[in-house]
C-alpha positions in Angstrom: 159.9 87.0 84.5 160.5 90.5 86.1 159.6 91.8 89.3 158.1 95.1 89.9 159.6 95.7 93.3 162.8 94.5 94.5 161.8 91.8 96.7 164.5 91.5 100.2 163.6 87.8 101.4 162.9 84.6 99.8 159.0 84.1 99.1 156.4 81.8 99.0 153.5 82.0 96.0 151.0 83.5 99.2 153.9 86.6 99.2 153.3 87.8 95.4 150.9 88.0 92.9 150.8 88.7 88.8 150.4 92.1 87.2 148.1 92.2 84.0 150.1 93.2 81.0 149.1 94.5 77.4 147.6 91.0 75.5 146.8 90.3 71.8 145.7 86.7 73.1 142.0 86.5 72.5 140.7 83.7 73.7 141.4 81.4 76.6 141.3 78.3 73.8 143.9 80.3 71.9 146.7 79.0 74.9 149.2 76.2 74.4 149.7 74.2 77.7 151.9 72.0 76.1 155.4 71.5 78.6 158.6 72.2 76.7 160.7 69.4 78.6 160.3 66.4 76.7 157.4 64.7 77.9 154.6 65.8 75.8 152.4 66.5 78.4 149.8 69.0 77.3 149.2 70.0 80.2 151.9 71.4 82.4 151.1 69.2 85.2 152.0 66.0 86.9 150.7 64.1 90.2 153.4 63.5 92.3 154.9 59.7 93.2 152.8 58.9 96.4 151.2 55.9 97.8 147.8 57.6 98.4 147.3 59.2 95.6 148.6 57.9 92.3 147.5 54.7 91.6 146.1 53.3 87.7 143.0 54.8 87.6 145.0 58.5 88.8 147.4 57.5 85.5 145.4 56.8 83.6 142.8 59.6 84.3 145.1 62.4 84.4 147.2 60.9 81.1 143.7 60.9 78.7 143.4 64.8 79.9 147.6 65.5 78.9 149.0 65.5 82.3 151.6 63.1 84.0 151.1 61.2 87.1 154.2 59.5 88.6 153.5 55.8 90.1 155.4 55.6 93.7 158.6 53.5 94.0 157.2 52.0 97.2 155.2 49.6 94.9 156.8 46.2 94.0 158.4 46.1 90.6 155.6 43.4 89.6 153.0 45.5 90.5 154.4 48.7 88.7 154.8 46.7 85.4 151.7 45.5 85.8 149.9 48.8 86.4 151.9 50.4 83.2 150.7 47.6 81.1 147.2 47.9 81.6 147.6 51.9 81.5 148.9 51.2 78.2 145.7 49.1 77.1 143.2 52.0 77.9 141.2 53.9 75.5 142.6 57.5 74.9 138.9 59.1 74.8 136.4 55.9 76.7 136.6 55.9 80.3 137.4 52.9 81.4 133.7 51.5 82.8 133.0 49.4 85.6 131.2 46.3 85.0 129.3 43.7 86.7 127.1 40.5 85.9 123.5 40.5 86.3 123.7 37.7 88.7 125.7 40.3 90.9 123.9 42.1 94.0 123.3 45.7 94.9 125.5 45.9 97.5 128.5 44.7 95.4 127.4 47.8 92.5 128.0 50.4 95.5 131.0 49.1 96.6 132.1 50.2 92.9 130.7 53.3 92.3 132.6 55.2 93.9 136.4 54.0 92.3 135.1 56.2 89.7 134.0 59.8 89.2 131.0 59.1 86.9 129.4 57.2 89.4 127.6 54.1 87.2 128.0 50.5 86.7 127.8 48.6 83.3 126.0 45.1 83.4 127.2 42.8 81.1 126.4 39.4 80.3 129.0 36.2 78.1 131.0 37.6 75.9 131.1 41.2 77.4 127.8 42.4 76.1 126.1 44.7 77.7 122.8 43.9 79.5 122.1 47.7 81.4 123.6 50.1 83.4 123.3 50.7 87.1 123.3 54.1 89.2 123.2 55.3 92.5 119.8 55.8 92.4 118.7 52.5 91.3 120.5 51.4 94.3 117.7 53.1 96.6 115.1 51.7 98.6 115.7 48.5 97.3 117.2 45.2 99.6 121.0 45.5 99.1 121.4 41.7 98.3 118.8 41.8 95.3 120.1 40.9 92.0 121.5 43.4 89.8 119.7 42.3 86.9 116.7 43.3 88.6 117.2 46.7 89.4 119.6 47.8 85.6 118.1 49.9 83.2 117.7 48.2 79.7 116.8 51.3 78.3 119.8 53.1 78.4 121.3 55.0 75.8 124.6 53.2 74.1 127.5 54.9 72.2 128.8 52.9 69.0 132.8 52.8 69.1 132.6 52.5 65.3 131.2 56.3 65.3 134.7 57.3 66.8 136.6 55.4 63.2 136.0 58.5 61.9 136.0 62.4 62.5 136.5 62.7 66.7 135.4 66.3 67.1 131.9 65.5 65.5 132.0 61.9 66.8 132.5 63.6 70.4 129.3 66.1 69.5 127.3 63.0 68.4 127.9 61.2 71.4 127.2 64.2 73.6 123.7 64.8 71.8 122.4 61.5 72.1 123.2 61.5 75.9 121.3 65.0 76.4 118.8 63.9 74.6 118.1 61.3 76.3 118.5 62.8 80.0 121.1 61.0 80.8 125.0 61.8 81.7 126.4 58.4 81.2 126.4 55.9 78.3 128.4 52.7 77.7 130.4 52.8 74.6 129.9 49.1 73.0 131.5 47.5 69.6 129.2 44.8 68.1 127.4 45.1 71.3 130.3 44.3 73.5 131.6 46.1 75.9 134.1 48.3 75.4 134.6 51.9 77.9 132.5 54.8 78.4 131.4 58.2 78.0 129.7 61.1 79.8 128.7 64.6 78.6 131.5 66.3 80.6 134.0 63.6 79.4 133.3 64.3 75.3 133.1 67.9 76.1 136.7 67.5 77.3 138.2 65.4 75.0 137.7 68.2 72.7 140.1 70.4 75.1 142.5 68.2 76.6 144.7 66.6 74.3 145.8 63.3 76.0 149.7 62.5 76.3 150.3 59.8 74.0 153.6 57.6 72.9 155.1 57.0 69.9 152.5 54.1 69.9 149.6 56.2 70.4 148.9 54.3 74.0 148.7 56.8 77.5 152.1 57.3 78.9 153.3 56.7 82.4 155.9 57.9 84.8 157.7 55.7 87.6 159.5 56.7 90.3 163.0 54.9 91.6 164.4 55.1 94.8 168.2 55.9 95.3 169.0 52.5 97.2 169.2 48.8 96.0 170.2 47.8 92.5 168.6 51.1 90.7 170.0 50.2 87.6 167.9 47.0 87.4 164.2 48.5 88.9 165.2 51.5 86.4 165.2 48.6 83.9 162.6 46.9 84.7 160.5 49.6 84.2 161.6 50.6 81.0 161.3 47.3 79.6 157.7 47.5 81.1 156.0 50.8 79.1 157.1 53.5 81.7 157.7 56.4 79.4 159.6 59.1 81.9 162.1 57.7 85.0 161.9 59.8 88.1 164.8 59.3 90.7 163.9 60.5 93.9 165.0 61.7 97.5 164.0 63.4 100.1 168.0 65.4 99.8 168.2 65.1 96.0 171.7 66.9 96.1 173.9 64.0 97.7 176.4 61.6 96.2 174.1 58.4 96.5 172.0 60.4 93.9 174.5 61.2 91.6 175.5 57.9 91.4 172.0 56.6 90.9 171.4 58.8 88.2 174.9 57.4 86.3 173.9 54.0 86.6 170.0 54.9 85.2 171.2 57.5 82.1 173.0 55.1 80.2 170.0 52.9 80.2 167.9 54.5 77.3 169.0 58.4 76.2 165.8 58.6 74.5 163.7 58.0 78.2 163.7 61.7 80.2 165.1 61.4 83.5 163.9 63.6 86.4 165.8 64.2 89.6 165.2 65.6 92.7 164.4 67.2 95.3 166.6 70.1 95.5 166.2 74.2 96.3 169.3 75.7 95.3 171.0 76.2 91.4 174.1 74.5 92.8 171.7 71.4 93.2 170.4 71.7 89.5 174.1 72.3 88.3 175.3 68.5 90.1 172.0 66.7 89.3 172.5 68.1 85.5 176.0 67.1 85.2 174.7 64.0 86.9 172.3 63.1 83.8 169.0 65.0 84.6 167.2 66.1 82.1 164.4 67.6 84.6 165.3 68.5 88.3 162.7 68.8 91.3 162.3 71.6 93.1 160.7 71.3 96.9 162.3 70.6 100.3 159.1 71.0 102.8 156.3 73.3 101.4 154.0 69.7 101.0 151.0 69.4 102.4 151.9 66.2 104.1 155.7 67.4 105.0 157.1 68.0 108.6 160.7 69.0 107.0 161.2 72.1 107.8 159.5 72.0 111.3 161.5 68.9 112.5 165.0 70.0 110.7 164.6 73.7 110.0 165.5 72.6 106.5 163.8 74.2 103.4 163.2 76.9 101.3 160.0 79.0 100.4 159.1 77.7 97.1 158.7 80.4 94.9 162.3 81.7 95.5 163.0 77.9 95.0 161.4 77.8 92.0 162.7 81.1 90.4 166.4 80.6 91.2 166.5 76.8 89.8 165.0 77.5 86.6 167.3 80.1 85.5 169.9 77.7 86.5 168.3 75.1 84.5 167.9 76.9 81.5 171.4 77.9 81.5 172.2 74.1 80.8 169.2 73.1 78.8 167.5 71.4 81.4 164.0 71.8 83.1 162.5 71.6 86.4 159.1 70.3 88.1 158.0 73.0 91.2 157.4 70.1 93.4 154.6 70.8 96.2 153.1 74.0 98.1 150.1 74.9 95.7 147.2 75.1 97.2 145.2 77.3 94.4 145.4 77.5 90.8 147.0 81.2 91.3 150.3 78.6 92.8 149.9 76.2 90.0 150.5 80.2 87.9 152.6 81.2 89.6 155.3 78.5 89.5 155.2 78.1 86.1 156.0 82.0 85.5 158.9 81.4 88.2 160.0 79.0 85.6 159.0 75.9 85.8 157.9 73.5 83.0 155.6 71.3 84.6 154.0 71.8 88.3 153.5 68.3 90.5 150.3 68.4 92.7 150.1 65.6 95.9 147.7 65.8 98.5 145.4 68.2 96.7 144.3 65.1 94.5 144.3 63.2 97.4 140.6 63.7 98.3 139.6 62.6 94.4 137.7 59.1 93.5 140.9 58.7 91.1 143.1 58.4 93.9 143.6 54.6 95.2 142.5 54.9 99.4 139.1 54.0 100.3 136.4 56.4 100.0 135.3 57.0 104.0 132.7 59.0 105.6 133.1 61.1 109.0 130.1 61.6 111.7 129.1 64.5 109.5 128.1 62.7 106.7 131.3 64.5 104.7 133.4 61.9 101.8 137.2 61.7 102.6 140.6 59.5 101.8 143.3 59.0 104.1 146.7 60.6 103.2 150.1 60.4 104.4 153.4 62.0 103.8 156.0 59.8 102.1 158.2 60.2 104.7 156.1 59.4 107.3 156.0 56.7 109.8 153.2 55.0 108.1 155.1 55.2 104.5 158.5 54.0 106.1 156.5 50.9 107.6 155.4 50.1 104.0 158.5 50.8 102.8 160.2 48.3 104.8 158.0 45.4 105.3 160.2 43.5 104.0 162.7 44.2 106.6 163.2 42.4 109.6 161.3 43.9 112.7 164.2 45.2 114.6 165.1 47.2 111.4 161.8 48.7 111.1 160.9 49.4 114.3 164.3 51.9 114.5 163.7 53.2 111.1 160.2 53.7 112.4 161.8 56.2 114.8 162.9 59.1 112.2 159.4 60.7 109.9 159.3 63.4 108.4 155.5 63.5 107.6 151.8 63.5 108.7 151.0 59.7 108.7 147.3 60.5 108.9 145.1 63.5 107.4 141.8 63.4 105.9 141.3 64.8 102.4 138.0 65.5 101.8 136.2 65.4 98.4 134.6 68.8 97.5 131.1 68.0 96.7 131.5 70.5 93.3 134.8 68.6 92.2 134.2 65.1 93.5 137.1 64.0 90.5 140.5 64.8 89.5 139.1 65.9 86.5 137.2 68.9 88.1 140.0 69.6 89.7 141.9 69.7 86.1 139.3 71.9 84.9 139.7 74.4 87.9 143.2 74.4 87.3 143.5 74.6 83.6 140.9 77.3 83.7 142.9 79.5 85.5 146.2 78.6 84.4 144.6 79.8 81.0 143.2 83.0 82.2 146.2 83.9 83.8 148.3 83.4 80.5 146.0 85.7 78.6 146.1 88.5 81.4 150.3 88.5 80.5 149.4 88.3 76.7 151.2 84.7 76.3 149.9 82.3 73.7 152.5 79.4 75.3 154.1 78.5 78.7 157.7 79.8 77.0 156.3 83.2 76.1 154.3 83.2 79.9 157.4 82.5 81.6 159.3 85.7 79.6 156.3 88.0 79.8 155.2 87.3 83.6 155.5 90.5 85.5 155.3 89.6 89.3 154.8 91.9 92.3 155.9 91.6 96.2 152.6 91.5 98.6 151.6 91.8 102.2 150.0 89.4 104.0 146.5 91.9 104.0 147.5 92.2 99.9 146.6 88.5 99.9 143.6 88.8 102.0 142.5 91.2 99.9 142.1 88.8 96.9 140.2 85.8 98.8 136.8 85.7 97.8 134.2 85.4 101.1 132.0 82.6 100.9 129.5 85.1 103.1 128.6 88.3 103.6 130.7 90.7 106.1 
């Protein structure tokens, strides 16, 4: 990466912006997302370790499209084994579907709807088969206790799994044809007439442009996150021995001596597992968590969403600069490192990655997604929302130590360095992390052709970046309205 004027302070992705550069990359299809830190991701990005946003339907969602999403270390061991298991058992194409019985009632189908982005519920009878499918709209006008069985459509069109033993791609275009032509963007995909995920239009359209991120066994892989407290060694463990593909140790202050000692006891465990550390701003922090046994560092002290860091300590460091400075470091000792927090825009997600970075982690903007595990609520206005909070916060420190006695919690309770409450509303145009994914992507891809890279390692070397004003950025926001 090269700058075209010499910036004099440390900057933020609002403070610069990408030049165009001569480009023999034709297409937008003819980019390779694929990260170059040992993942296999193929997509360079991965939803960050917190409670109100990655859950197993956020894993698993975000896995079947390439990405990464990391499962908090707030969780009990139990649960997190538990949650990598049945990641693993997912389809890599079907969605998984929601399913009722016929004997079920209205009101239980909308309950459901909406812990998924294609917004239908499969009825199935014994032995899984399917009986009909439910939608929103068969939910109207109609008494909410009345039986399910008596509202489904029988008529609905259903996918055969068997059509998928074969060629994908024109599997994928079958499937999508038989859908359109029958008006509808949902089918259940059955085997012998059971049960067994689903598709939509927009789904088999993607699954021919996402390649999902896959283990050696073929099944969706999963990130954990550890704390640096407690017997790490045997949670780090536990995990392993449970599916979780990629260990993330993290800290608010990645660059102490509790984390150095955390990631000693965890990189003996499997050398084959990547480790990621964090969170640090500086490439003496890379350098300590490297030696440490890193294989990935995080970058990010502050710029989140949810974060009070740097107002509360003054502590911090504009994440671009961040960014740029740890990477070259990194690469000097064959490491990587995750830009952890501050985009707000694909032009950020862009931007960190020509700073550097091989992967970009993305909190509270997939907070206000169905994927995400809150409760889907609804303000005076009639507007769709979750509730998020920082992982710092009060709220997440209570959680965090429930297991505490009450005197110990209620003075931990006393030092947050988040927002315990904010509302993250759902954008009525990209309701699911998906959309969000295709926003993302889309621009990500754009960008990469506009500095004639075909890869993230060519992007990175080709990016030519210049310093803006605060009208330069102005100048590029599109107005919803006339002036």
């Amino acid at each position: 990466m090269r700058f075209i004027n010499t910036p004099s302070t440390d900057l933020t992705y609002s403070d610069v912006f990408l030049v165009p550069s001569r480009s023999d990359v034709v297409s937008r299809l003819d980019v390779d997302l694929s990260s170059d830190d040992g993942t296999g991701t193929s997509i360079p990005l991965v939803v960050s370790n917190m409670t109100a946003v990655t859950g197993r339907r956020m894993v698993e969602t975000v896995a079947r499209r390439g990405g990464l999403a990391v499962l908090p270390q707030d969780i009990p061991l139990d649960v997190l084994t538990e949650v990598a298991g049945w990641v693993k058992g997912r389809h890599d194409i079907f969605e998984t579907a929601l399913h009722l019985k016929p004997s079920d009632t209205v009101i239980d189908a909308l309950h459901l709807m909406n812990k998924r982005s294609h917004g239908a519920v499969v009825i199935v009878g014994e032995d899984q088969q399917v009986a009909g499918v439910v939608r929103p709209s068969d939910c109207e006008s109609v008494d909410r206790f009345s039986s399910l069985e008596s509202v489904m459509r029988t008529n609905a069109p259903v996918i055969d799994a068997a059509l998928f033993d074969g060629d994908r791609d024109a599997a994928l275009k079958e499937a999508f044809d038989v859908m359109d032509l029958a008006g509808t963007s949902f089918a259940p995909v059955t085997r012998g007439g059971r049960l067994q995920g689903a598709l939509t239009r927009t789904g088999a359209l993607r699954s021919t442009i996402y390649q999902p991120a896959l283990d050696s066994r073929g099944q969706l892989k999963v990130a954990a996150a550890v704390g640096i407290n407690g017997d790490v060694q045997a949670k780090a463990k536990r995990l392993l021995d449970g599916g979780v593909d990629v260990l993330v140790v993290d800290t608010a202050h990645g660059h102490q001596r509790k984390m150095f000692d955390a990631l000693e006891a965890v990189r003996g465990l499997d050398p084959d597992v990547p480790v990621v550390a964090g969170n640090v701003v500086s490439a003496d922090g890379v350098k300590d968590l490297v030696a440490a046994g890193a294989n990935i560092v995080k970058v990010g002290v502050g710029p989140g969403a949810m974060c009070t860091t740097r107002m509360m300590t003054a502590v911090g460091r504009p994440q671009f600069s961040a960014v740029l400075e740890c990477s070259q470091a990194a690469r000097e000792l064959g490491a990587s490192v995750w830009a952890d927090g501050g985009v707000r825009y694909p032009r950020d997600v862009a931007l960190a990655l020509a700073a550097g970075a091989s992967q970009v982690m993305v909190g509270s903007w997939f907070a206000g997604t169905y994927e995400s595990p809150g409760d889907l609520l609804t303000d005076s206005s009639g507007r769709q929302y979750k509730e998020s909070f920082g992982m710092a916060s009060a709220r997440a420190v209570q959680n965090r130590t429930q297991r505490e006695g009450s005197f110990d919690r209620a003075r931990k309770g006393l030092f947050e360095e988040g927002i315990s409450s904010s509302r993250m509303y759902l954008d009525p145009s990209r309701p699911g992390v998906e959309d969000l994914l295709d926003m993302i992507t889309a621009g990500l891809r754009s960008s990469m052709t506009y500095a004639g890279a075909a890869d993230l390692s060519s992007f990175r070397e080709r990016a030519l970046v210049g310093v803006q004003s605060a009208a330069g950025y102005e100048e590029g926001r599109p107005l919803q309205e006339s002036w």
